[in-house]
N, CA, C and O atoms as a printed pandas DataFrame, in Angstrom:
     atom_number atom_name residue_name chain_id  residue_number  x_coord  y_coord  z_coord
0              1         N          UNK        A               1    0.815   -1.204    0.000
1              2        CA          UNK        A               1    0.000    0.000    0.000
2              3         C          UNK        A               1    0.852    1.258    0.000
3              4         O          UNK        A               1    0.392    2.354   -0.321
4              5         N          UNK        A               2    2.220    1.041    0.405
5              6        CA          UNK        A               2    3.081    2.296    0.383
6              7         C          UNK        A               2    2.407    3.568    1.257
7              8         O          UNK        A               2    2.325    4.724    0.841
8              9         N          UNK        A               3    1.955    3.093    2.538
9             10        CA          UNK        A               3    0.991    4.199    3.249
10            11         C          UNK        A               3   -0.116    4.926    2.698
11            12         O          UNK        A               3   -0.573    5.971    3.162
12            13         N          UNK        A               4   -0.546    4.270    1.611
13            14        CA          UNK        A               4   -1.684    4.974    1.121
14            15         C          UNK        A               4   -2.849    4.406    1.699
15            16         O          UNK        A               4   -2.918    3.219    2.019
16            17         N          UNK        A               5   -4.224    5.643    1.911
17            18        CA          UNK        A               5   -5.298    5.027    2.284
18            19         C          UNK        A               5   -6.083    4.426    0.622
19            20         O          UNK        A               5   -6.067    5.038   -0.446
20            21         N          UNK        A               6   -6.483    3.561    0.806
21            22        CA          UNK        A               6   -6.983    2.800   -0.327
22            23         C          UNK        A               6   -8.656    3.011   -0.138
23            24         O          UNK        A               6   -9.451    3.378   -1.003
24            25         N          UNK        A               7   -8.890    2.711    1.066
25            26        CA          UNK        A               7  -10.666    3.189    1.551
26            27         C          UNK        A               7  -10.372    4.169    2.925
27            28         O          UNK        A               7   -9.879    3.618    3.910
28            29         N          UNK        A               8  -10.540    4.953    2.951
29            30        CA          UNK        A               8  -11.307    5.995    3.912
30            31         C          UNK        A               8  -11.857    5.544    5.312
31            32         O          UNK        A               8  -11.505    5.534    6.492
32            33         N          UNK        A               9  -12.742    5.236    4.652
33            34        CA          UNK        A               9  -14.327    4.322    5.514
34            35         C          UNK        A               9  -13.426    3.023    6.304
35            36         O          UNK        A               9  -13.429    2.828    7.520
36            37         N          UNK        A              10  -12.717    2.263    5.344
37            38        CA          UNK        A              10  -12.186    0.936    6.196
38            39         C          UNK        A              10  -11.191    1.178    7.078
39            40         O          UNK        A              10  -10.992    0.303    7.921
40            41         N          UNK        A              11  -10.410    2.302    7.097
41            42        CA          UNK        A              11   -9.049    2.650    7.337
42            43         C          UNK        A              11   -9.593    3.417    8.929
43            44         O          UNK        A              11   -9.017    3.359   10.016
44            45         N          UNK        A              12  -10.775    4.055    8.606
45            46        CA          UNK        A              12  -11.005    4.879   10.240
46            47         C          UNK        A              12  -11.941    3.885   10.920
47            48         O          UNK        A              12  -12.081    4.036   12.134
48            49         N          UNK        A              13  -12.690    2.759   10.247
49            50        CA          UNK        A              13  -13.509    1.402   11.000
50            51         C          UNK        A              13  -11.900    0.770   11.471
51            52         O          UNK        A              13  -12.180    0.183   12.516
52            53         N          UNK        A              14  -10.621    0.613   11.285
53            54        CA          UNK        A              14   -9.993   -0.355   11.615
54            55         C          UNK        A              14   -8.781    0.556   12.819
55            56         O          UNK        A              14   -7.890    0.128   13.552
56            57         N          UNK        A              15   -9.300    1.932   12.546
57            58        CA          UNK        A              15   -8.326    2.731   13.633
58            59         C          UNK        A              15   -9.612    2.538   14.681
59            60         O          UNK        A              15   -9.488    1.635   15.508
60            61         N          UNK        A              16  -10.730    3.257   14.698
61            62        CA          UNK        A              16  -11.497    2.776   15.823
62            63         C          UNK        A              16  -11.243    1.452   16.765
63            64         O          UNK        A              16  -10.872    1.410   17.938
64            65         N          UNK        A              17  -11.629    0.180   15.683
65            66        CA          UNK        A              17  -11.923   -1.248   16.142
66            67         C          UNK        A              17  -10.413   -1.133   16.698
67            68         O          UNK        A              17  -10.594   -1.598   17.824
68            69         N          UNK        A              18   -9.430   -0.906   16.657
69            70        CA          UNK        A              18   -8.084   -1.093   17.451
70            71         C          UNK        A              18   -7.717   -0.252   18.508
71            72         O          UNK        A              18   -6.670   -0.392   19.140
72            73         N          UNK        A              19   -8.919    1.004   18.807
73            74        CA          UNK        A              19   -9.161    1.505   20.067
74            75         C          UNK        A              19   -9.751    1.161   20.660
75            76         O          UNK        A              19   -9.482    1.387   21.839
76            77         N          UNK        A              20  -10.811    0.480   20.414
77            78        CA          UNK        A              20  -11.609   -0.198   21.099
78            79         C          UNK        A              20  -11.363   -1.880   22.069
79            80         O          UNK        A              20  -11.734   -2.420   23.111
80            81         N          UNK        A              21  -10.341   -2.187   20.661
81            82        CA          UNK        A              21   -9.659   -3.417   21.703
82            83         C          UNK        A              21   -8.782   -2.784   22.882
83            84         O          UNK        A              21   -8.828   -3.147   24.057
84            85         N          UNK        A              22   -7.895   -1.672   22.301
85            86        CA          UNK        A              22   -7.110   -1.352   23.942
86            87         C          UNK        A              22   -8.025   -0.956   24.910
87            88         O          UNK        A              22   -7.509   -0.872   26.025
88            89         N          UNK        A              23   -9.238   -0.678   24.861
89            90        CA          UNK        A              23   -9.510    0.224   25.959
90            91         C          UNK        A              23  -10.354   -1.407   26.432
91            92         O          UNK        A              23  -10.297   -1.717   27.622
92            93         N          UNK        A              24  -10.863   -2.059   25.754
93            94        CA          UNK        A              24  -11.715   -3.859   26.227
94            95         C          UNK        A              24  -10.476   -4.207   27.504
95            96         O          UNK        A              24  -10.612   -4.383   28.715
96            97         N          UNK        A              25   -9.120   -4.210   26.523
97            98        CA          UNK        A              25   -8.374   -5.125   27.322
98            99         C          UNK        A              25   -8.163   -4.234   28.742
99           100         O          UNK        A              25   -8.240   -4.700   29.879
100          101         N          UNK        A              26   -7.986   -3.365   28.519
101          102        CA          UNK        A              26   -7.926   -2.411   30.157
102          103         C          UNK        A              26   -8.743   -2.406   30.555
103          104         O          UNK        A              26   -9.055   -1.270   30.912
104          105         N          UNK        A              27   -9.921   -3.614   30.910
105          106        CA          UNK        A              27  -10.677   -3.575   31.214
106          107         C          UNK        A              27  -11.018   -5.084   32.057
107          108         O          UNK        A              27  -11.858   -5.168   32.953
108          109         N          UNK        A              28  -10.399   -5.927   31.690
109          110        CA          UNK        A              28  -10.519   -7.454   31.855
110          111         C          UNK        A              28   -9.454   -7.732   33.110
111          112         O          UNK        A              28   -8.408   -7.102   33.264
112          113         N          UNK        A              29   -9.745   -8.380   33.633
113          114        CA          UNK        A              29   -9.437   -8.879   35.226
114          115         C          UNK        A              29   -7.977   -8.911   35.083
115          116         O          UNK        A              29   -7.488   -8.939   33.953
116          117         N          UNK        A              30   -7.253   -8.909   36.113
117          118        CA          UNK        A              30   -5.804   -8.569   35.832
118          119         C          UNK        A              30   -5.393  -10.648   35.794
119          120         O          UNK        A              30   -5.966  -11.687   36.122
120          121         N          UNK        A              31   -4.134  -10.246   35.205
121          122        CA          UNK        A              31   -3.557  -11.933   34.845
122          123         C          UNK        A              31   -1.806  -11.421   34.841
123          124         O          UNK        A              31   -1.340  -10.327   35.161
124          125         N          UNK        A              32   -1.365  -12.193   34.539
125          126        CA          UNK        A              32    0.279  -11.683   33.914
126          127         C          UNK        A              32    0.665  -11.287   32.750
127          128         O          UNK        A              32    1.604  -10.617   32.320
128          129         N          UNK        A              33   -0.877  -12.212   32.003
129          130        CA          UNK        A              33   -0.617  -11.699   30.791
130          131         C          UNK        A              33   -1.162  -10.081   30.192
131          132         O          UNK        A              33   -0.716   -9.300   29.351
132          133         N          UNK        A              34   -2.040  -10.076   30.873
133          134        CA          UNK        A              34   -2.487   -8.434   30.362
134          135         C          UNK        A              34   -1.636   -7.390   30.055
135          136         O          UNK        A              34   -2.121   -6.651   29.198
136          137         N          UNK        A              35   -0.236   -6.971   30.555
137          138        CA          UNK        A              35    0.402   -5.853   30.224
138          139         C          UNK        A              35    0.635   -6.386   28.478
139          140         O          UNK        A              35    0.674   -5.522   27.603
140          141         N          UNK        A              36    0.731   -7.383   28.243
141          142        CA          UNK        A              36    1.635   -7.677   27.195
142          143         C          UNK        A              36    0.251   -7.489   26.069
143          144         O          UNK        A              36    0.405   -7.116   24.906
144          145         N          UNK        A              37   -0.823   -7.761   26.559
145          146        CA          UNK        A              37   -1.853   -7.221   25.688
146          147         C          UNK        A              37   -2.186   -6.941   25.613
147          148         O          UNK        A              37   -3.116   -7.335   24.909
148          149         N          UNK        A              38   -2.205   -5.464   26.220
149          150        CA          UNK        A              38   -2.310   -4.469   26.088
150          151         C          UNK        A              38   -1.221   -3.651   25.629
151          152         O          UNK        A              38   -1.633   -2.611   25.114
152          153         N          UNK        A              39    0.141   -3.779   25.642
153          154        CA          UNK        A              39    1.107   -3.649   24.604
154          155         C          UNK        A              39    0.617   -3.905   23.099
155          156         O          UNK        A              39    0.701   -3.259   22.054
156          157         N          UNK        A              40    0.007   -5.272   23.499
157          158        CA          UNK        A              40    0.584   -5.764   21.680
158          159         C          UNK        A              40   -0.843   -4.746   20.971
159          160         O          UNK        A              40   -1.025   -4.517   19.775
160          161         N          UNK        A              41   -1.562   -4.352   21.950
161          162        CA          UNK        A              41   -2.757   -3.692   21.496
162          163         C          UNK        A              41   -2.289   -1.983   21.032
163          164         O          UNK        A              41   -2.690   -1.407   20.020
164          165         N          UNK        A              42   -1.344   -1.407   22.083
165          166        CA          UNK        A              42   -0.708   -0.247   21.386
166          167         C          UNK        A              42   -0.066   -0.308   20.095
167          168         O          UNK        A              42   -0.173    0.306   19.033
168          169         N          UNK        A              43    0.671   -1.304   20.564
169          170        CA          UNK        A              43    1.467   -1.741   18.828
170          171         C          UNK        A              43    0.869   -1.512   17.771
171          172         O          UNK        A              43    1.419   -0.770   16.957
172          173         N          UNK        A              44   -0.623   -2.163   17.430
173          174        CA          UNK        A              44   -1.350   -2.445   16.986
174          175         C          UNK        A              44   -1.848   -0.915   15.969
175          176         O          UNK        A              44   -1.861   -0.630   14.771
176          177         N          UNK        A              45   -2.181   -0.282   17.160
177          178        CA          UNK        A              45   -2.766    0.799   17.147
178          179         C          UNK        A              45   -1.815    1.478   16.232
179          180         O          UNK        A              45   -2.271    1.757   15.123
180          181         N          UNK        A              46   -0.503    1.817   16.497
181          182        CA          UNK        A              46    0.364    2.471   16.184
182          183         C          UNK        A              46    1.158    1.479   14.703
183          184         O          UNK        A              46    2.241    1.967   14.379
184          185         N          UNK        A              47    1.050    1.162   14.489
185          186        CA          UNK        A              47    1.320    0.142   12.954
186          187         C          UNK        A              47    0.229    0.622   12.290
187          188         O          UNK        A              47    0.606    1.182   11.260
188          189         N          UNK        A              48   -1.264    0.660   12.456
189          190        CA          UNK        A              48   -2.330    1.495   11.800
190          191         C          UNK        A              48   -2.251    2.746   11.166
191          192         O          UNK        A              48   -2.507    3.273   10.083
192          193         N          UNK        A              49   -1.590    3.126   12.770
193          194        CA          UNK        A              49   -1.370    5.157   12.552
194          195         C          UNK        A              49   -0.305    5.654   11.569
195          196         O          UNK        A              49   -0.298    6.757   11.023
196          197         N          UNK        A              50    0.705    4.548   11.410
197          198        CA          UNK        A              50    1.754    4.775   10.610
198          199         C          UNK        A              50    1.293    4.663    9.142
199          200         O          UNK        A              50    1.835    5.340    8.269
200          201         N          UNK        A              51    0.094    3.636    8.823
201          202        CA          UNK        A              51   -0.260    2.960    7.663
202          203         C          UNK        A              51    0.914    2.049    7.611
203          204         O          UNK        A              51    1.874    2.217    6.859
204          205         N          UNK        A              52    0.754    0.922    8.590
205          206        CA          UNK        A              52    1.962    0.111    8.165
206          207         C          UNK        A              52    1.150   -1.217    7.213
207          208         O          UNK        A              52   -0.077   -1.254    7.130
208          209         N          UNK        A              53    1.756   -1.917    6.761
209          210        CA          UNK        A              53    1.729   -2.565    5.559
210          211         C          UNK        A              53    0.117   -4.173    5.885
211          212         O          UNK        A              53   -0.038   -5.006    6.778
212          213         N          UNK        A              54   -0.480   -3.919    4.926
213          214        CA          UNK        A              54   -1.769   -5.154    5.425
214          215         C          UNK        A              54   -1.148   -6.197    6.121
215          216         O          UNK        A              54   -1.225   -6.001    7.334
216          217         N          UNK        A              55   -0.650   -7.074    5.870
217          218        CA          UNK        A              55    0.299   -8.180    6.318
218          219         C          UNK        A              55    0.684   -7.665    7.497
219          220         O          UNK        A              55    0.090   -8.211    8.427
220          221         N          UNK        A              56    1.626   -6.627    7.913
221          222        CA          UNK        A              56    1.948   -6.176    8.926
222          223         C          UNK        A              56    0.834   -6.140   10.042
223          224         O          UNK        A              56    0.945   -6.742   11.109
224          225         N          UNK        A              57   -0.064   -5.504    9.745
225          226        CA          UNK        A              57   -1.373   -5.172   10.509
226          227         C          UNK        A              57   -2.276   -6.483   10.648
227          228         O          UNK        A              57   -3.165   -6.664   11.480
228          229         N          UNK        A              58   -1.898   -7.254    9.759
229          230        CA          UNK        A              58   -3.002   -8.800   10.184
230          231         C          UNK        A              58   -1.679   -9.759   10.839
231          232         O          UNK        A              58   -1.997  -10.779   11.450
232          233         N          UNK        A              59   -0.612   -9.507   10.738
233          234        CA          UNK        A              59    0.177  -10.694   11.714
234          235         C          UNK        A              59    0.069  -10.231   13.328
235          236         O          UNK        A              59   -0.114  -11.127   14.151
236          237         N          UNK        A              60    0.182   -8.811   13.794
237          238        CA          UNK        A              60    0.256   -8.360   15.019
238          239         C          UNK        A              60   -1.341   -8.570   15.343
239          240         O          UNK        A              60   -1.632   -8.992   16.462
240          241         N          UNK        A              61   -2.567   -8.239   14.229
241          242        CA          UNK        A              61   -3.519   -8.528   14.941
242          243         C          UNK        A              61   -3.785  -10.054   15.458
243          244         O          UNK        A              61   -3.983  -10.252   16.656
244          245         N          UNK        A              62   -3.782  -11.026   14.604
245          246        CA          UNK        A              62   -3.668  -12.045   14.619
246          247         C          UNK        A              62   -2.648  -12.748   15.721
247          248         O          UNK        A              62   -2.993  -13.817   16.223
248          249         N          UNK        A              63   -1.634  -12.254   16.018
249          250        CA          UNK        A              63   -0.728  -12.630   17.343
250          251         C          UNK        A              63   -2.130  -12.187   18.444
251          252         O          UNK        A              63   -2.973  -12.967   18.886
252          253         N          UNK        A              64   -2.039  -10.851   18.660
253          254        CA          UNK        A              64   -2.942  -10.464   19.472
254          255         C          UNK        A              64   -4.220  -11.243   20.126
255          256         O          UNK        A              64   -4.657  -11.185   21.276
256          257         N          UNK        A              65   -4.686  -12.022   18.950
257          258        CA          UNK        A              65   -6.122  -12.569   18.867
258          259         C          UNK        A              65   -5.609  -13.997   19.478
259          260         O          UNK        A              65   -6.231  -14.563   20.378
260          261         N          UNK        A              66   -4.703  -14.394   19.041
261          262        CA          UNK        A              66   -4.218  -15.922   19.823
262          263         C          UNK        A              66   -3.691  -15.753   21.233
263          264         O          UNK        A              66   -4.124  -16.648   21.958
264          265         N          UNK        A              67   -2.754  -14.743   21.972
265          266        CA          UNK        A              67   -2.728  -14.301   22.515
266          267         C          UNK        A              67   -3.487  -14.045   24.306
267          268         O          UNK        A              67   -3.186  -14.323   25.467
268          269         N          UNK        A              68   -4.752  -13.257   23.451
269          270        CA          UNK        A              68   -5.736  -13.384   24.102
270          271         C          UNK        A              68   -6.526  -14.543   24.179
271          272         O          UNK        A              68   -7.236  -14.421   25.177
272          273         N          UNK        A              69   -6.658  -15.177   23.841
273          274        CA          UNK        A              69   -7.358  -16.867   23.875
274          275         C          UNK        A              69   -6.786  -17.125   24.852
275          276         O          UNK        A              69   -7.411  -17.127   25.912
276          277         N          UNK        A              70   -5.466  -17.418   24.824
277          278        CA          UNK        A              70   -4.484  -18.302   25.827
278          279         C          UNK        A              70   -4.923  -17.403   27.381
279          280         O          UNK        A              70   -5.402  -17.931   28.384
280          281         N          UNK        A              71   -4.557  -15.772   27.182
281          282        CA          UNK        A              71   -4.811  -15.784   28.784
282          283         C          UNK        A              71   -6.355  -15.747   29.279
283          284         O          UNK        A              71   -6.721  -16.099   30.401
284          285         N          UNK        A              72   -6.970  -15.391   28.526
285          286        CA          UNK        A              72   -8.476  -15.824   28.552
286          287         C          UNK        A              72   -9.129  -16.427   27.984
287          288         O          UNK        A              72   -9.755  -15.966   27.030
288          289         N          UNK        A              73   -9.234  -17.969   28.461
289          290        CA          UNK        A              73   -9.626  -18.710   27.296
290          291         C          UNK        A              73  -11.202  -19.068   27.616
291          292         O          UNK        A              73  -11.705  -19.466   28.667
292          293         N          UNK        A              74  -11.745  -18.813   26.466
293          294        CA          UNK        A              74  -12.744  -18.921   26.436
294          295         C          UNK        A              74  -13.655  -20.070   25.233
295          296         O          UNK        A              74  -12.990  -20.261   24.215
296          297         N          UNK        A              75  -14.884  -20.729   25.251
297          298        CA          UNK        A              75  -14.901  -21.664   24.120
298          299         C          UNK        A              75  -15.398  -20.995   22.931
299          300         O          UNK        A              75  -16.342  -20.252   23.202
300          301         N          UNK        A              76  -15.027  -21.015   21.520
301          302        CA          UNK        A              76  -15.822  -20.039   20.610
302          303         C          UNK        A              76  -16.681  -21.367   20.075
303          304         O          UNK        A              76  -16.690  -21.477   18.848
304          305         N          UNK        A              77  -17.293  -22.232   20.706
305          306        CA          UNK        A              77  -18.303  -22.397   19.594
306          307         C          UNK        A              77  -19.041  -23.346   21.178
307          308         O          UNK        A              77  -18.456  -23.173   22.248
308          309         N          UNK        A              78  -20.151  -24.169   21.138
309          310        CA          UNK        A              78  -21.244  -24.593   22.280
310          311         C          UNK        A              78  -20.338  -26.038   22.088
311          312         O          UNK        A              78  -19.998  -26.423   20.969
312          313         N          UNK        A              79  -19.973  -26.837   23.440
313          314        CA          UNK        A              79  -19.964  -28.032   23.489
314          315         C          UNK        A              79  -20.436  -29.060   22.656
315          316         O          UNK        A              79  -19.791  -30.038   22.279
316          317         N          UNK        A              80  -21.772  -28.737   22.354
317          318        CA          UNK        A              80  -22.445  -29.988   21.871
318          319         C          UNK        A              80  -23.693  -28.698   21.204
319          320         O          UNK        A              80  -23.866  -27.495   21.401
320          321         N          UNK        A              81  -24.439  -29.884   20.251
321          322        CA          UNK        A              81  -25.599  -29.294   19.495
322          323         C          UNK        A              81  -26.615  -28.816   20.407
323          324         O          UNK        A              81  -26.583  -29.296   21.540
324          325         N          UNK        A              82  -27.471  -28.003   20.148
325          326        CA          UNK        A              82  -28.654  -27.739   20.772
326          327         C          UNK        A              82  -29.490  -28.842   21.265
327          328         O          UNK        A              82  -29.226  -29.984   20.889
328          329         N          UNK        A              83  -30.506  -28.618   22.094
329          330        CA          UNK        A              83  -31.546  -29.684   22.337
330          331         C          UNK        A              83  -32.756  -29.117   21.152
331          332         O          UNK        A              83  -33.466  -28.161   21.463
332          333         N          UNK        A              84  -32.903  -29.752   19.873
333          334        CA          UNK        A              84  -34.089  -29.124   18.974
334          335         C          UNK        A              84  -35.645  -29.580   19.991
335          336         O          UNK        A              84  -36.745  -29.039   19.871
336          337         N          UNK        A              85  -35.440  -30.216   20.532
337          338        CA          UNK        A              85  -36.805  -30.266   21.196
338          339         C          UNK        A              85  -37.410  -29.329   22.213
339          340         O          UNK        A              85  -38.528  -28.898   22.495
340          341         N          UNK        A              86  -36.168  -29.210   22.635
341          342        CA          UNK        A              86  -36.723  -27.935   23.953
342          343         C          UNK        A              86  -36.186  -26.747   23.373
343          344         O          UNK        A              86  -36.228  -25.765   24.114
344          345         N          UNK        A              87  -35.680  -26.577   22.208
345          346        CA          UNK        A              87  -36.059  -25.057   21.549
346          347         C          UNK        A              87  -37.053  -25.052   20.896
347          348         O          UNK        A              87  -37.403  -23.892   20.675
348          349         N          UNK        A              88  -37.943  -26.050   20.305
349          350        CA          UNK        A              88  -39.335  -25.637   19.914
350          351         C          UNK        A              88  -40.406  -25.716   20.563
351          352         O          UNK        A              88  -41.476  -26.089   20.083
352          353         N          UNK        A              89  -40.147  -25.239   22.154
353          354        CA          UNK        A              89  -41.247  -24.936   23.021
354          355         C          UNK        A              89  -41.089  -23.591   23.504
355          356         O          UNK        A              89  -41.923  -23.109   24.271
């Protein structure tokens, strides 16, 4: 991209959405891991502000996103299927 904005619209949705993760993570119960992700969340921020390179900006987000799993792990999808019977009551 050579620091160019290419969209407008996507470029200030993806500076927001990367303020919005730092200010989530300063927000979540303290661990050991939190300074560091909330680092990797400035980083983040600041690789944006620079217009640093797509790739650049999806490997740090993407660290970030694994990252956070590990110190808060949480399940992204339900154990097991629904009960269809007792959702159609």
């Amino acid at each position: 991209s050579g620091g160019r904005v290419k969209s407008p619209s996507e470029y200030a949705e993806m500076t927001e959405f990367a303020a919005s993760v730092s200010t989530r993570l300063s927000t979540l119960s303290p661990t050991p891991a939190r300074g560091k992700l909330i680092a990797g969340a400035a980083r983040l921020q600041g690789v944006i502000a620079a217009k640093g390179t797509p790739e650049e900006v999806a490997r740090i987000a993407h660290g970030l996103a694994a990252d956070l799993l590990k110190a808060y792990p949480v399940p992204l999808a339900p154990g097991k299927a629904p009960d269809l019977a007792r959702g159609a009551t």
